[in-house]
C-alpha positions as CSV (number, residue, x, y, z in Angstrom):
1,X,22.2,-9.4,13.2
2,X,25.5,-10.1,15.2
3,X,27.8,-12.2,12.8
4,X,30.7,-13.9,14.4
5,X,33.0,-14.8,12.0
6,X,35.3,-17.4,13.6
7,X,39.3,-18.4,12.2
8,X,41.9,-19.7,12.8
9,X,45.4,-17.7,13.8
10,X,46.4,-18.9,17.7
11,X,47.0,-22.6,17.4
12,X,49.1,-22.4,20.6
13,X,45.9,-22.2,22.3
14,X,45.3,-25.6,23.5
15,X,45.6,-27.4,26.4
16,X,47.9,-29.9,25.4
17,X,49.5,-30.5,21.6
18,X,48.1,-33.9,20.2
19,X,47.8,-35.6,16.7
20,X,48.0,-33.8,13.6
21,X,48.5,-30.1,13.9
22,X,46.9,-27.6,11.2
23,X,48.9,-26.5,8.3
24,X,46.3,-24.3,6.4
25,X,45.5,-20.9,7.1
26,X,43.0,-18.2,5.9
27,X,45.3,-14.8,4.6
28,X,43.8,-11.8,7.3
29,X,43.2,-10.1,4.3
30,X,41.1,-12.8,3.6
31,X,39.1,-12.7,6.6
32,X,39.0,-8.9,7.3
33,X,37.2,-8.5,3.2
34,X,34.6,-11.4,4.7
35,X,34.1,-9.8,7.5
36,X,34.0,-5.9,5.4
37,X,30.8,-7.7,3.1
38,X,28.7,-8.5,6.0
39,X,29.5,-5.4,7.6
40,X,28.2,-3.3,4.4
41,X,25.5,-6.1,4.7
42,X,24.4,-4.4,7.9
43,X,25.5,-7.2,10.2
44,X,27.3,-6.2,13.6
45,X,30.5,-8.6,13.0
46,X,33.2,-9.7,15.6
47,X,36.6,-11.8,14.0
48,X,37.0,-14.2,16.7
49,X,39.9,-16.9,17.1
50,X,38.6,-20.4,17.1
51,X,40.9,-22.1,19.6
52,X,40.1,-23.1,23.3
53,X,39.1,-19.6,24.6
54,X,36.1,-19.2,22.0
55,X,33.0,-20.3,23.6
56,X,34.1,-17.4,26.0
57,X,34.1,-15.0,23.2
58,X,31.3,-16.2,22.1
59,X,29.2,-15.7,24.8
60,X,30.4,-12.2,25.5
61,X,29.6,-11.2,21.6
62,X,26.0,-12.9,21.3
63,X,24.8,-14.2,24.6
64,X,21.7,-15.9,25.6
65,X,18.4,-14.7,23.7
66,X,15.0,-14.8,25.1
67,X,12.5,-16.3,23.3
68,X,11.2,-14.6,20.0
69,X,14.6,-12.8,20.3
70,X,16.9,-13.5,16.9
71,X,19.8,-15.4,17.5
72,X,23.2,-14.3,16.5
73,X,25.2,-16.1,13.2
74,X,28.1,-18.1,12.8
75,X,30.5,-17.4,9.9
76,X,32.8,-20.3,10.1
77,X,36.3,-19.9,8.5
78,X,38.1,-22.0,10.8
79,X,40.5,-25.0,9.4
80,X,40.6,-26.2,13.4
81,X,43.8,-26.3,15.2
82,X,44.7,-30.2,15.6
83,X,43.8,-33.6,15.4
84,X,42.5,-36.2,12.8
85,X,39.3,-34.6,12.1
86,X,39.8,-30.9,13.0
87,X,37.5,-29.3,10.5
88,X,34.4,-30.6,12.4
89,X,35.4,-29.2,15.8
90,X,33.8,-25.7,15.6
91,X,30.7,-27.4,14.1
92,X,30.1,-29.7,16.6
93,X,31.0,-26.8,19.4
94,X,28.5,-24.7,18.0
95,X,26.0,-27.3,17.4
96,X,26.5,-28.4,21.4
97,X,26.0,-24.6,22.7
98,X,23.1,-23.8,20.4
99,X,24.7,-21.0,18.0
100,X,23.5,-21.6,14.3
101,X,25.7,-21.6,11.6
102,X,27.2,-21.0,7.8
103,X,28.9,-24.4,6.6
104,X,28.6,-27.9,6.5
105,X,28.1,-29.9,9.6
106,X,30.1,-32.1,11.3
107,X,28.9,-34.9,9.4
108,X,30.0,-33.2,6.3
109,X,33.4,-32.3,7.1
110,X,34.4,-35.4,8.1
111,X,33.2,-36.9,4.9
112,X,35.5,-34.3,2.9
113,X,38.4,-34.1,4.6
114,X,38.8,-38.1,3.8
115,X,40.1,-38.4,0.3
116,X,39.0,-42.0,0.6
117,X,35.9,-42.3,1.9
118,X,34.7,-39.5,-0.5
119,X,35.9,-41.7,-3.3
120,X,34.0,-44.3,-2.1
121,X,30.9,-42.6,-1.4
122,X,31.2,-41.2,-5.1
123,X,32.0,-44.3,-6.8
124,X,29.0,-45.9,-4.8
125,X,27.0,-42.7,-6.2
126,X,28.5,-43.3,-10.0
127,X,30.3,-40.1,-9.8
128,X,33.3,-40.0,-12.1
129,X,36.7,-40.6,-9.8
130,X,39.9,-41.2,-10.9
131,X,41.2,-45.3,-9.8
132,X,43.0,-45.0,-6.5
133,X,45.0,-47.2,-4.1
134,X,45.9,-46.7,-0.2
135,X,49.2,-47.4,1.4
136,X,50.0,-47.6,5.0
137,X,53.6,-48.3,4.5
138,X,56.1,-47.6,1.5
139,X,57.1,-51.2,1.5
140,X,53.7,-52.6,0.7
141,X,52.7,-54.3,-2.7
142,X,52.2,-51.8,-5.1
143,X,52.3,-53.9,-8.3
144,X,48.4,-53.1,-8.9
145,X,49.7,-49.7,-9.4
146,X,49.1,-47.7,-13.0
147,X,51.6,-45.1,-14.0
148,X,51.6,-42.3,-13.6
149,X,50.1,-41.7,-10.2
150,X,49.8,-38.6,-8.0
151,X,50.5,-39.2,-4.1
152,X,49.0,-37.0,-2.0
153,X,48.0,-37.3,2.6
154,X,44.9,-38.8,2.9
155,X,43.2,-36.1,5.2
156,X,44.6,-32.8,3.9
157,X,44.2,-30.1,1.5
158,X,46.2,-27.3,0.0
159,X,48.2,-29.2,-2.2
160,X,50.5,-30.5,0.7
161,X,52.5,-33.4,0.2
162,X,51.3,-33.4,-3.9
163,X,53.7,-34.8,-6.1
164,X,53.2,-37.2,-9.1
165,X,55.3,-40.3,-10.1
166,X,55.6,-42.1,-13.0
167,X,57.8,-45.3,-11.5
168,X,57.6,-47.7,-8.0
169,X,60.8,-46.1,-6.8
170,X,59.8,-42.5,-6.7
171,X,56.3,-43.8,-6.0
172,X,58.1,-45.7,-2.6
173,X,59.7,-42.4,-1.8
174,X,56.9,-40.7,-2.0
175,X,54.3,-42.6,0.3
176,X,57.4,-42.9,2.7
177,X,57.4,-39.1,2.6
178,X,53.3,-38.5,3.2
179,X,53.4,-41.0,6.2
180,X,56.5,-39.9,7.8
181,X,55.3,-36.1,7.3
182,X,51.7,-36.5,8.1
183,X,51.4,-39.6,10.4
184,X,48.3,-40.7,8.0
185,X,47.7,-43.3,4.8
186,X,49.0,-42.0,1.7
187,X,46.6,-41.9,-1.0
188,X,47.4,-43.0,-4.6
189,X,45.5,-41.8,-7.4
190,X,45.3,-42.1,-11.4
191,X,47.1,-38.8,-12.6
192,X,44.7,-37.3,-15.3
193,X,46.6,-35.1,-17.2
194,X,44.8,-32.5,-19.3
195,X,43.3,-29.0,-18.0
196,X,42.4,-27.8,-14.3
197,X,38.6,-26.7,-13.4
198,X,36.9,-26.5,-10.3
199,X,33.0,-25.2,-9.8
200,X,31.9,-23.0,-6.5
201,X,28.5,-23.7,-5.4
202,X,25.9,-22.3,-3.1
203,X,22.8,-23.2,-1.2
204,X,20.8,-25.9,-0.2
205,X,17.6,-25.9,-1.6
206,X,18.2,-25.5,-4.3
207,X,21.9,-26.0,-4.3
208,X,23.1,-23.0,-6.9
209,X,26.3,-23.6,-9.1
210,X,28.7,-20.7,-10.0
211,X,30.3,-20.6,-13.5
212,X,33.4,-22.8,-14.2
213,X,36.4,-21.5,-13.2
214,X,39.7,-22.8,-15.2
215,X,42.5,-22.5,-12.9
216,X,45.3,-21.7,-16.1
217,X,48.3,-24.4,-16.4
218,X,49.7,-22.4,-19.5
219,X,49.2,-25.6,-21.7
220,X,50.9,-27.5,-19.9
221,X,48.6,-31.4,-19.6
222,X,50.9,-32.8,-16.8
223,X,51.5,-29.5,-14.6
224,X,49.6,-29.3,-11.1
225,X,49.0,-26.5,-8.7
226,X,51.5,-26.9,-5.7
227,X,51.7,-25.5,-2.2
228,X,54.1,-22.4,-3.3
229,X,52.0,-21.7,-6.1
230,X,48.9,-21.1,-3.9
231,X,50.4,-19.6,-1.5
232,X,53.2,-17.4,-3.5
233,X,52.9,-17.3,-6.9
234,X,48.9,-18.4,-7.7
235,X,47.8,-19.5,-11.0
236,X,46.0,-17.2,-13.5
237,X,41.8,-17.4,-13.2
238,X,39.5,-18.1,-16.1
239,X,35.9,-17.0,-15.0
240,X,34.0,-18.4,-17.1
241,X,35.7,-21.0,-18.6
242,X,36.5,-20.9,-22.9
243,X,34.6,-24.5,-22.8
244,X,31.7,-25.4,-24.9
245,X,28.1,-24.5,-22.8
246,X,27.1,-28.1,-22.5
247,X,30.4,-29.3,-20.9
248,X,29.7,-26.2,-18.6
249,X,26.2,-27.5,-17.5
250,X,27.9,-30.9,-17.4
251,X,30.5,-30.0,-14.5
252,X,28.1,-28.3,-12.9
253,X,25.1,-31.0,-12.4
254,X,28.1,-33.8,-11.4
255,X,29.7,-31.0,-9.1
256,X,26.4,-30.7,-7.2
257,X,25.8,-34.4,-7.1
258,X,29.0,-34.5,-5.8
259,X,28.2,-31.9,-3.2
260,X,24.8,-33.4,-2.2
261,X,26.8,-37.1,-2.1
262,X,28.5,-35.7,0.8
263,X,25.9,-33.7,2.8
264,X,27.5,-30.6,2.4
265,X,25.6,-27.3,3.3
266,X,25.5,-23.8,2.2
267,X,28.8,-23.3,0.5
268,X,31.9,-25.6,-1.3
269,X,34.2,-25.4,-4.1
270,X,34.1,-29.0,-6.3
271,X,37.7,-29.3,-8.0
């Protein structure tokens, strides 16, 4: 089967710049060992460039089938280049010129990209979220607000703009510095200290859950993973996780409730 696995490395292809520009990017290494796997898979597999010259690509990799033909495969990697909701634009590009796809749809991505509304949709669920408050402006009330509290952009992910307070001035500061940074709310949420795990899953029907993964914090309850550390310096792994077997099956079940809250297809990491 062609396999197009689609990224993201030219964001300069665009028309114009507007809104929110990507800051995350998949390591090449990354992608070329993805697209290595589906090669020793026996897949025929292009790395293509998601920005505003792919439908092109597209078309010259896997063009038109006739009927009864098999249709080519999407493999989508790509953060998106800009705007408020970027991770849906290949989905809905490929959905509008009839190429299937690995990932969640549109629909999806929207939901989990929103810090807030997936709180919502989890409380309304009675998955277990940590309290949280928005701000639109440092200025704001914010006596409501329980120490400590870790600020973080609504609408991104990577650990940018992550930092935990424990007082209103710092906590000011800090939703001064999400919203001047990131042109978006600032999102306030109970800090839980305590250990870091997170739970891959895959599939649909059934949805299949991976063992928990302990990202290692070296016994430290109030450390966090930051942006350097992921990208420079990551955190020790912990596959499976030294936790009892029935809080194991626990994280799992919620994480797929969690998944399934959201509409999410095919593939996600719960953390």
């Amino acid at each position: 089967m062609k396999v197009a696995l689609i990224y993201n490395k030219d964001i300069s292809g665009v028309i114009n710049t507007f809104g929110m520009q990507n800051k995350e990017f998949y390591n090449e290494r990354t992608v070329k060992k993805v697209a290595d796997s589906l090669e020793k898979a026996g897949h025929n597999v292009a790395i293509l460039d998601g920005n505003k010259q792919i439908i092109e690509r597209l078309e010259n990799f896997m063009p038109r089938v006739s009927e009864g033909e098999q249709m080519g495969m999407i493999f989508n990697m790509a953060y998106g280049i800009q705007g408020e909701s970027r991770y849906t634009h290949i989905p809905s590009l490929l959905e509008m010129i009839g190429l299937p796809y690995v990932g969640s749809s549109p629909s999806g991505h929207a939901l989990a990209l929103d810090k807030v509304l997936t709180k919502i949709i989890w409380k309304n669920n009675g998955l277990p979220t940590p309290d949280f408050w928005v701000f639109n402006h440092h200025e704001e009330d914010m006596s409501t607000v329980k120490f400590p509290v870790i600020v973080k952009p609504k609408m991104e992910s990577v650990s940018f703009g992550l930092r935990v307070v424990y007082n209103p001035e710092d906590l000011k500061e800090a939703i001064h510095f999400i919203i001047a940074e990131f042109g978006q709310q600032a999102l306030v949420e109970q800090f839980i200290p305590g250990r870091e795990f997170c739970v891959g899953l895959i599939g649909n029907s059934p949805v299949e859950s991976f063992p928990v993964l302990e990202i290692d914090l070296e016994g430290d309850p109030d450390a966090i993973q930051t942006v350097d550390d992921k990208k420079n310096k990551p955190k020790r792994k912990v596959c499976p996780a030294n936790i009892s077997a029935e809080l194991a099956e626990k994280m799992q079940k919620l994480s797929i409730e969690a998944f399934k809250s959201l509409s999410c297809q095919y593939i996600c990491r719960i953390g």
